[in-house]
SERO-4910 file (N, C-alpha, C, O; in steps of 0.05 Angstrom, whole numbers):
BEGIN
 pado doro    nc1    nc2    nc3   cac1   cac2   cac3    cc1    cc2    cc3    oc1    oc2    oc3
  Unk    A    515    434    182    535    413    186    528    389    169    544    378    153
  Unk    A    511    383    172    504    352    150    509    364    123    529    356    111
  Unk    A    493    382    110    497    392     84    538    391     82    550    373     70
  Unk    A    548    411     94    570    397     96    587    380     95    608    381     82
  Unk    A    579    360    110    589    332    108    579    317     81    596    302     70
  Unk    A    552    319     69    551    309     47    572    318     25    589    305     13
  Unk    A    567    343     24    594    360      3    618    342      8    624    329    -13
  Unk    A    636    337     31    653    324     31    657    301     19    673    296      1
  Unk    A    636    283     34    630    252     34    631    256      5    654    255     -5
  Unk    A    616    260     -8    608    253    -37    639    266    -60    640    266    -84
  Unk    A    661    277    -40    682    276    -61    674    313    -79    686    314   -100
  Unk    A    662    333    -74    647    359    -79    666    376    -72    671    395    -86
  Unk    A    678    370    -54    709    393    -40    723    389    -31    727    365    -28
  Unk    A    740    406    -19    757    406      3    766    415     15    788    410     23
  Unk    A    741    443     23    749    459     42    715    482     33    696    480     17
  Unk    A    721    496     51    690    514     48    709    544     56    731    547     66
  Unk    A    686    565     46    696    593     55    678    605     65    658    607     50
  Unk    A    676    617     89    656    628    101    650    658    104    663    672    119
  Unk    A    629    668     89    632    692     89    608    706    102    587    698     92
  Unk    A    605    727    124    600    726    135    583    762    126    592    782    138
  Unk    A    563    766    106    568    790    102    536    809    104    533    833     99
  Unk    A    516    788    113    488    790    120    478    794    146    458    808    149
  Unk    A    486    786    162    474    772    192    502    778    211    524    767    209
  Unk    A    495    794    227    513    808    251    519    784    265    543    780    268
  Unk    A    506    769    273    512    743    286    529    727    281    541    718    301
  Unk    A    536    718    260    535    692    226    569    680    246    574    656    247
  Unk    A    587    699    259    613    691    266    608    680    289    619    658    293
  Unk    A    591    692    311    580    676    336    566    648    328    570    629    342
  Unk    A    547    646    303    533    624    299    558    600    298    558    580    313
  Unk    A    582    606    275    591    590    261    612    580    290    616    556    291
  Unk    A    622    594    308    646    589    327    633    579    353    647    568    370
  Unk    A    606    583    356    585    574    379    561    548    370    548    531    383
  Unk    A    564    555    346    543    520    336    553    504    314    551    480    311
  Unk    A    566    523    297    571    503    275    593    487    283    592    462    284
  Unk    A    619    506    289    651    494    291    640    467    318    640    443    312
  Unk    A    633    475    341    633    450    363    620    417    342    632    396    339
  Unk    A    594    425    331    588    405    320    602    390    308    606    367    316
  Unk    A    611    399    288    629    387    266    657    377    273    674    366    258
  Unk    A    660    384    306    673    369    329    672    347    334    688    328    332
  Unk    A    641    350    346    628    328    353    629    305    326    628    281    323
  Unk    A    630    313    322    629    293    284    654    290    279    658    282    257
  Unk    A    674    295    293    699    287    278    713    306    257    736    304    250
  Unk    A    692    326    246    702    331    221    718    358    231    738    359    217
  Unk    A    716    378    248    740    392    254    756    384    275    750    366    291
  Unk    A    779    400    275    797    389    298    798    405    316    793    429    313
  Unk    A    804    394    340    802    401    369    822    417    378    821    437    393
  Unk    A    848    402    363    877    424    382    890    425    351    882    416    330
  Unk    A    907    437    355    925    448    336    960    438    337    979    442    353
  Unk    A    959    426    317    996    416    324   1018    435    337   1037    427    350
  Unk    A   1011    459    331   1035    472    341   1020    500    358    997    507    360
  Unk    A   1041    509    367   1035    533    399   1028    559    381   1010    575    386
  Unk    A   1047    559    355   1030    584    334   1017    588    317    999    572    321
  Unk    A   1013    598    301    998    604    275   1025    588    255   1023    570    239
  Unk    A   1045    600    264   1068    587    240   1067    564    247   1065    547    229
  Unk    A   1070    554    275   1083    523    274   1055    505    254   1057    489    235
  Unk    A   1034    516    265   1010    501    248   1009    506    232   1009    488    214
  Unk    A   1008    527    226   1001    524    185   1033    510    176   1034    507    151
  Unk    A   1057    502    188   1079    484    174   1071    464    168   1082    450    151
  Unk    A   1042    455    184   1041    424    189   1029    413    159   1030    389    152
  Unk    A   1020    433    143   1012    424    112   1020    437    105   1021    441     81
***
């Protein structure tokens, strides 16, 4: 998560891709430690504008 946030902060991206192709775990890690954190930080979001996959992905 911090490595992350520096990438951002410093203007580096704008968006990450997670691939998951080593470690049987890597999807539990990222949806059980990484995603809450980066919660806690503000930097992902909590709810979703719309009830579907379509109404949300309209929203950009």
């Amino acid at each position: 998560a911090d490595q992350m946030e520096q990438y951002i902060d410093e203007g580096g991206c704008n968006g990450f891709m997670m691939l998951a192709t080593d470690t049987p775990g890597c999807f539990n890690d990222m949806t059980e430690l990484l995603v809450p954190e980066l919660q806690r930080r503000g930097r992902f979001r909590t709810r979703y504008p719309g009830t579907t996959l379509r109404e949300s992905l309209q929203e950009y």
